[in-house]
N, C-alpha and C positions, 0 to 999 in steps of 0.2 A: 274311413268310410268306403264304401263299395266302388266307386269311381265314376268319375267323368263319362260324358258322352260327348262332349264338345273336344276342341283341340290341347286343351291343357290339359297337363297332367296332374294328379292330388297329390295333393301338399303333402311331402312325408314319403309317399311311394317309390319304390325304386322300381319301375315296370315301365318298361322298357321296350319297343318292339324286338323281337327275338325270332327268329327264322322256326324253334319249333312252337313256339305260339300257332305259329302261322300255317303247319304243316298240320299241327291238332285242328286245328280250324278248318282247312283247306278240306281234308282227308273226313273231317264231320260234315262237311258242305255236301259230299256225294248224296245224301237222303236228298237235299233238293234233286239228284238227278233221278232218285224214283221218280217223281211225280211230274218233272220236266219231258222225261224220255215219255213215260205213260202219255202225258198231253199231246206229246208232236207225235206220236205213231200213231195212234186210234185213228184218227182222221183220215191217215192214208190206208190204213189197212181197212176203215170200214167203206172205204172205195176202191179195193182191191177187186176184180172181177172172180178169181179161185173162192177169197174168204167170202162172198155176197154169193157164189153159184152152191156154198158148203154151208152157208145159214141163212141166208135170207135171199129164196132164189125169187120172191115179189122184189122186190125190192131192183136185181138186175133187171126183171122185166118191165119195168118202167123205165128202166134206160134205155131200154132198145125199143122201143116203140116212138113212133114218132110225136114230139111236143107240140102242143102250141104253149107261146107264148105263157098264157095263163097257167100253164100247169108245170113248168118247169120247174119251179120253185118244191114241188110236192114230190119230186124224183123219190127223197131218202123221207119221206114220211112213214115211219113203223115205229109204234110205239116199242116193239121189242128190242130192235134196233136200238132205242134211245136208253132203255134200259141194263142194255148191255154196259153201255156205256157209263154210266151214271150209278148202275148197283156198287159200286165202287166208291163214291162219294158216300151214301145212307151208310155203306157197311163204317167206312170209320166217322162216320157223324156217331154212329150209335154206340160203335169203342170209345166217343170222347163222352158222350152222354152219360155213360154209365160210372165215369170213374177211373175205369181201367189204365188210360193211359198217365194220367195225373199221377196216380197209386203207384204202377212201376216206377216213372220217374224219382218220385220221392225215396222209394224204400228199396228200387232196388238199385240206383244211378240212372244217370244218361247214358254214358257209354254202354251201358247192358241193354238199355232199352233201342238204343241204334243198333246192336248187336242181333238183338231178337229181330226189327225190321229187317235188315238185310236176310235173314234166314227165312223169315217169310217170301219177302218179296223173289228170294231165290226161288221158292215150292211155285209158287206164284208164275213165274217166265216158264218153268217146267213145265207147268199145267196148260200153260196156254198153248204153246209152242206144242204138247203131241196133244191135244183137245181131240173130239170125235165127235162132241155134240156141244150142243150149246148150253147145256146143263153144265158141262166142265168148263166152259167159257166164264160163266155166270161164276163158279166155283173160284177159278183163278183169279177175277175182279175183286171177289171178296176178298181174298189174301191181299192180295194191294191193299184194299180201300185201308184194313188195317195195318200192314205193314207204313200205309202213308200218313197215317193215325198218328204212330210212334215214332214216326222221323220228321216230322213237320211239329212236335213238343218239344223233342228231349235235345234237335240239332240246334234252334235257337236258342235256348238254355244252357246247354254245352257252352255255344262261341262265346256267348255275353259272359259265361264264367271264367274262360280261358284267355281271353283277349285283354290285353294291356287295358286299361278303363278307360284311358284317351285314345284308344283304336277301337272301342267297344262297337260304334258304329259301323262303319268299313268291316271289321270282321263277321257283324251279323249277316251283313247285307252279301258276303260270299254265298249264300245256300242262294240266294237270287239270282247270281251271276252263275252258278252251276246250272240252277234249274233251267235259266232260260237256255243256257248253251247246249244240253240237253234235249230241249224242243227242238233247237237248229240239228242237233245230230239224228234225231230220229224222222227227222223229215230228209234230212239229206239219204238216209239208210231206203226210207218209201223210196225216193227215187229212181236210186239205182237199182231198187228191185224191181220198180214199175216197169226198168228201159231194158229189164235180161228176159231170159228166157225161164225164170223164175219163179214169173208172177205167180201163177197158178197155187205155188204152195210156198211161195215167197214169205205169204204175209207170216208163217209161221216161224219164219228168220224176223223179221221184224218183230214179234212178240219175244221170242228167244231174247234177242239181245241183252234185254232187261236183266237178265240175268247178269251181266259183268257188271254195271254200275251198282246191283244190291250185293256184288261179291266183294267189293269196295270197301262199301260199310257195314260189312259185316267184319272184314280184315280189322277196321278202323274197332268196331265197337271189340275185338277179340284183342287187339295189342295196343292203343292210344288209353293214355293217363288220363284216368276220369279228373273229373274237375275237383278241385280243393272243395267249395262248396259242398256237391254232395258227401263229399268223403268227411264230410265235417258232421252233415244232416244223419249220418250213418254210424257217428260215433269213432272215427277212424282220424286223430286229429295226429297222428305223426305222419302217415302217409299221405296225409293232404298237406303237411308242411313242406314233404319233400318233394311232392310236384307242382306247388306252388314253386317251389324253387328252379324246377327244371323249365317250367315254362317261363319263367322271369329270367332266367340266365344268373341268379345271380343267389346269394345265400343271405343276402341283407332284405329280407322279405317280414320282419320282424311287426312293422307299422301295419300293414295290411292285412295280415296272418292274426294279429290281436282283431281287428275290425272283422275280419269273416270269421272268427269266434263268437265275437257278441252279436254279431246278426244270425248266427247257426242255433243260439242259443235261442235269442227271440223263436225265431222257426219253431222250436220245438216248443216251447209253450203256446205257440197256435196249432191245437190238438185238431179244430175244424174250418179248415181254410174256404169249402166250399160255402160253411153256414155265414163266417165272415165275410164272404164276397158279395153274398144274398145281402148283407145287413143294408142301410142306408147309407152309412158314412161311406161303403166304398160304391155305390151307385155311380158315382162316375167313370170309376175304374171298368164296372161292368159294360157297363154301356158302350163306351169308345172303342172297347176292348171287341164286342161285338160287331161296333158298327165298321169297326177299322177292315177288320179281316168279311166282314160281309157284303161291305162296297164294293170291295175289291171283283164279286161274282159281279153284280148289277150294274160293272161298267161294261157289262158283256163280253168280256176280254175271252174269257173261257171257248165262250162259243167259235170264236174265231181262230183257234189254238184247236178245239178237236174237229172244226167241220170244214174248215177252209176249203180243202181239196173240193165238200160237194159244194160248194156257196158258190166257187169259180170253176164248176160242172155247171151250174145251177146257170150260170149267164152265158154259158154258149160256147168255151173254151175244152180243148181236146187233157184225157187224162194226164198226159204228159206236161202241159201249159200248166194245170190247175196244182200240181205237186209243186215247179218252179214255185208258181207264187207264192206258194206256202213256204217254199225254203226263202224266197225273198223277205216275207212276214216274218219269219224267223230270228234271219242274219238282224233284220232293222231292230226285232225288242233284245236280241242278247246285249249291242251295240249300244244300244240307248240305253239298257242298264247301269252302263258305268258312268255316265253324266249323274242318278245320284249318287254313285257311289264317291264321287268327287264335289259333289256340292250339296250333298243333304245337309254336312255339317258347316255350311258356307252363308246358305240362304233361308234353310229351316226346314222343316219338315211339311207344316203348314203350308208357306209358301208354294213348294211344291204339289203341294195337293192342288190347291187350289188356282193352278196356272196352267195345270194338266187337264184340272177338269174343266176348264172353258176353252180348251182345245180337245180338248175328246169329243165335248158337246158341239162343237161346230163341225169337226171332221164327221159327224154321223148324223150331222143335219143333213148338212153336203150329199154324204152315201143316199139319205133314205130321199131324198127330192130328185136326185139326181134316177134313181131305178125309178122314179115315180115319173118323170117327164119322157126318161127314154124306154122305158120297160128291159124286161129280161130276154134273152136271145138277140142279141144287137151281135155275139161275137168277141174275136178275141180285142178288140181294141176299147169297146166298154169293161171288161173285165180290167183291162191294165191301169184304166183312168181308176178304177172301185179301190184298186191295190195299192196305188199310189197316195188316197184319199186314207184308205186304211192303215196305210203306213203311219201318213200323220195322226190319226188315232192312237196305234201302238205303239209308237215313241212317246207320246206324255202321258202313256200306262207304264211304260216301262221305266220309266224315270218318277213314279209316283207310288201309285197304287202297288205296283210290282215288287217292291222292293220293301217300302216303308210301310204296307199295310200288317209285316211282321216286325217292323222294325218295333213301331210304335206301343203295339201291347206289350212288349218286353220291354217298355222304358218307365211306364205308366203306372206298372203295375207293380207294389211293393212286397218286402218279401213274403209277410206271410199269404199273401193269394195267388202268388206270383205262377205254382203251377198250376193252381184250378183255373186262374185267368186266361195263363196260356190255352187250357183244355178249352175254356170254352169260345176262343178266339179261334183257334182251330175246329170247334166243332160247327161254328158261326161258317165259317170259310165253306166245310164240306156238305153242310146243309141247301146252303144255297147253288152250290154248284151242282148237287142231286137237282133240286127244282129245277134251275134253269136247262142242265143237260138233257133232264127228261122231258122240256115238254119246245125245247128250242124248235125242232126240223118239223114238228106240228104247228106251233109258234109261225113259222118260217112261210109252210103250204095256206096259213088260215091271211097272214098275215100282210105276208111278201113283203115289199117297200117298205110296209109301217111298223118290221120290226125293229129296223133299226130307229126310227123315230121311236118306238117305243123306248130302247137303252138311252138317246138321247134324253129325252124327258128323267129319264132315271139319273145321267149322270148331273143335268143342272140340277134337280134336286139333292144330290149327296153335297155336290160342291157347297149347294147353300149351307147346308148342315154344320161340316166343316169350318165355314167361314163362321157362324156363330159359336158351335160348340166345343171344337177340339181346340184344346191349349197348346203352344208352341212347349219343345221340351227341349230345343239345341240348346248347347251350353249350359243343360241343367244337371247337375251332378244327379247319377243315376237316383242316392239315395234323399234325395232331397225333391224329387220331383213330385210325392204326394201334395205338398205344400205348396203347389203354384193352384192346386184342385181349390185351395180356401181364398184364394186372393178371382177368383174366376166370377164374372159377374153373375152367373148361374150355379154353377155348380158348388160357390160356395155356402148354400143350404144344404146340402150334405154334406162337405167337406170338415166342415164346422161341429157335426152334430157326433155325442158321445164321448168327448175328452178325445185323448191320442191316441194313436197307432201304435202297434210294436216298435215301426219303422219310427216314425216319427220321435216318438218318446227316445229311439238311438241316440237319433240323431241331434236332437236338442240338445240330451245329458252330454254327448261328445262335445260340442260345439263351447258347452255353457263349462265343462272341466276343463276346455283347453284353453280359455279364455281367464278363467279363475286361476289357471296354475302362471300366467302374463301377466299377470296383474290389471287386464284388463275388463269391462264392462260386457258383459255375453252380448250375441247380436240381436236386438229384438225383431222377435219371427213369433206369429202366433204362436202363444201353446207353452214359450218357454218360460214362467215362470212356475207354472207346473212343473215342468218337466225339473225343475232345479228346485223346487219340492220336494220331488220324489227322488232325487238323489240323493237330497239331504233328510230324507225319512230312513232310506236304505243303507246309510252312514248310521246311522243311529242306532 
């Protein structure tokens, strides 16, 4: 079978942690740093006083006029502004919408489609970097938004192919631990451009940069060994033997190399994964799959990741304070990231959703009473108490939402939907982060205090959701987790409905042949006396 996501390993498998496991994985994690670095620089660069005198000179002159109070908050209100920003999310909402990125993955590998990202996202740092209008600005966002289309599909798909099956988790949750460290590095980059003599055309080093972490993964996607999986979905089953074997370290890969046969072959008889996903039976896959990676915007975490610099403009703090905080924002979610990376498969997945979001929701009660009792311009010592407050916000995102909001769809999801789910888990993600980017710093001027009570309200809602709807998956063998969807007090009216799954139907026949060749009684799990039906029809 496909493998574990808990701490044991499958019965039969020789897989092993391996150093180039690790180094495929590690070396496929840089696509998180597209979209890591992209988050932490915007922020500082759209408070750059060169890049705001070269596209948006409203915008500096609201800083330099003198505030009251009330209108601090409306400093960075331009809707153009916020579209800069955000035309990047729409552009690859609309690459996952269409197909596109799902399509490559399947027909042309992973490693080629992290290959094309990086090549993008290279034109991309180029464009922005010598821009001259804001036409080409808009131009280079779009190359991202797609290039982060293709790296935020094919890089969680990669790791979960290549990763030992009892390290399945831990290696996904790498592009997390890039990304976030990423944010830290391109805030720390604003910085020291803010404090040279630089700034003026600085922020164009600042967008440049980008260009080293998509040259990464573009090395990555031109010389790392695609996954056995697709080499398998592609017709290519000697060369996915032998790097099955390179990344296991070992040539006794015989048990698991049969099992991603017969699951490569299912794949291929689901000719329409998208129409599949649509059906009912997998409605829960849908959904979670959605809401996982769409929570993850509506806990407002985004906004505070590209606008920080002006939010801590916004209360009274000098340009050089408002980047620190930012790099302090930073260092606390890279940091907090590895508390799950050390306990998601300890305490659950669940668990953690749900203990972060009754601490998010407190931390941005706090924020939003706290502007609301003291107001905005109080100075640098209100800003440090909001960052501190924020902090505890951004550790139980970073230890939840952050990590596990991709974790989750790639566990959930079986294989034949497994890349339209991904697409749409992904497009769920950059849909909602277009909305919120676009309409946040208007949000923000209409709003002030009560935006964060706004996220608030959003985060106790998702938590509740969670706490009814999503099913715990730790310790569920990858291939076996459609099957906790029919034991679910809800979801089991779809989970139920139409006979078996590709997957399922595997998984049964395996279970119910290894059991019949021990002389033993198969395990009863909904579904299998079908399924040993149909193995004894196909015998026939």
């Amino acid at each position: 079978m496909a493998g574990a996501i808990g701490d044991g390993a499958v019965e039969g498998y020789n897989a092993q942690f391996t150093w180039t496991a690790f180094f495929c994985c590690l070396t496929a994690a840089s696509g998180g740093a597209l979209f890591g670095y992209d988050n932490g620089v915007m922020g500082g660069v759209t408070s750059m006083n060169g890049f705001l005198n070269n596209y948006f000179p409203s915008v500096l002159e609201k800083q330099n006029e003198v505030n009251t109070v009330g209108n601090l908050y409306c400093q960075y209100d331009s809707q153009t502004l916020q579209l800069m920003t955000s035309v990047l999310f729409i552009s690859g909402a609309i690459c996952e919408l269409t197909g596109t990125t799902a399509f490559l993955s399947r027909y042309h590998g992973r490693k080629r489609v992290m290959m094309y990202s990086g090549i993008l996202f290279m034109i991309a740092a180029i464009i922005l970097a010598a821009s001259q209008t804001i036409a080409m600005i808009v131009i280079g966002r779009v190359f991202q938004g797609i290039a982060i289309s293709f790296a935020s599909v094919s890089v969680p798909i990669y790791n979960s192919e290549m990763a030992p099956p009892h390290l399945r988790g831990r290696f996904n949750q790498l592009y997390q631990l890039v990304l976030t460290f990423f944010i830290l590095v391109a805030q720390v980059i604003n910085l020291i451009i803010n404090v040279t003599d630089a700034v003026r055309w600085g922020w164009r080093l600042s967008l440049g940069f980008a260009f080293c972490p998509s040259f990464v993964l573009f090395l990555g996607g031109v010389f790392l060994p695609d996954s056995p999986n697709s080499l398998l979905e592609r017709g290519k089953p000697e060369q996915a033997r032998k790097n099955l074997q390179l990344v296991r370290g070992t040539k006794d890969v015989d048990k698991e190399f049969n099992d991603l046969v017969e699951f490569a072959k299912l794949a291929a008889e689901c000719k329409h994964p998208w129409r599949t996903l649509f059906s009912k039976k997998y409605r829960p896959q849908l959904i979670l799959s959605a809401c996982s990676t769409g929570f993850q915007q509506w806990t407002g975490i985004n906004i505070l990741i590209f606008y920080a610099p002006q939010i801590f403009l916004s209360l009274g703090t000098t340009k050089t304070i408002s980047l620190v905080s930012a790099i302090i924002l930073g260092a606390c979610n890279h940091l907090s990231t590895y508390v799950s990376f050390w306990t998601a498969d300890k305490f659950g997945r669940r668990a953690l959703f749900l203990q972060a979001g009754v601490q998010m929701s407190i931390a941005l009660l706090v924020i939003a009473i706290s502007l609301k009792v003291l107001g905005g311009g109080q100075g640098t010592w209100l800003a440090w108490y909001i960052l501190a407050m924020t902090c505890v916000y951004d550790m139980a995102y970073a230890w939840s939402y952050g990590p596990l909001a991709w974790l989750y769809p790639s566990e959930i999801q079986p294989l034949e939907t497994r890349s339209a789910g991904l697409a749409v888990a992904s497009f769920s993600n950059l849909l909602f982060s277009f909305v919120i980017a676009q309409t946040f710093l208007t949000m923000l001027c209409s709003l002030q205090w009560a935006t964060f009570l706004f996220f608030a309200v959003c985060v106790i809602c998702m938590t509740t959701f969670v706490g009814f709807f999503f099913v715990e998956t730790k310790g569920v063998p990858l291939e076996e987790c459609p099957f906790i969807f029919k034991k679910h007090w809800f979801w089991k009216r779809y989970a139920n409905l139409g006979g078996l799954g590709f997957q399922e139907k595997l998984v049964l026949q395996n279970k119910a042949r290894d059991a019949l060749e021990k002389g033993e009684q198969p395990e009863d799990m909904p579904g299998m006396d079908q399924a040993i039906k149909d193995m004894e029809a196909k015998k026939a």
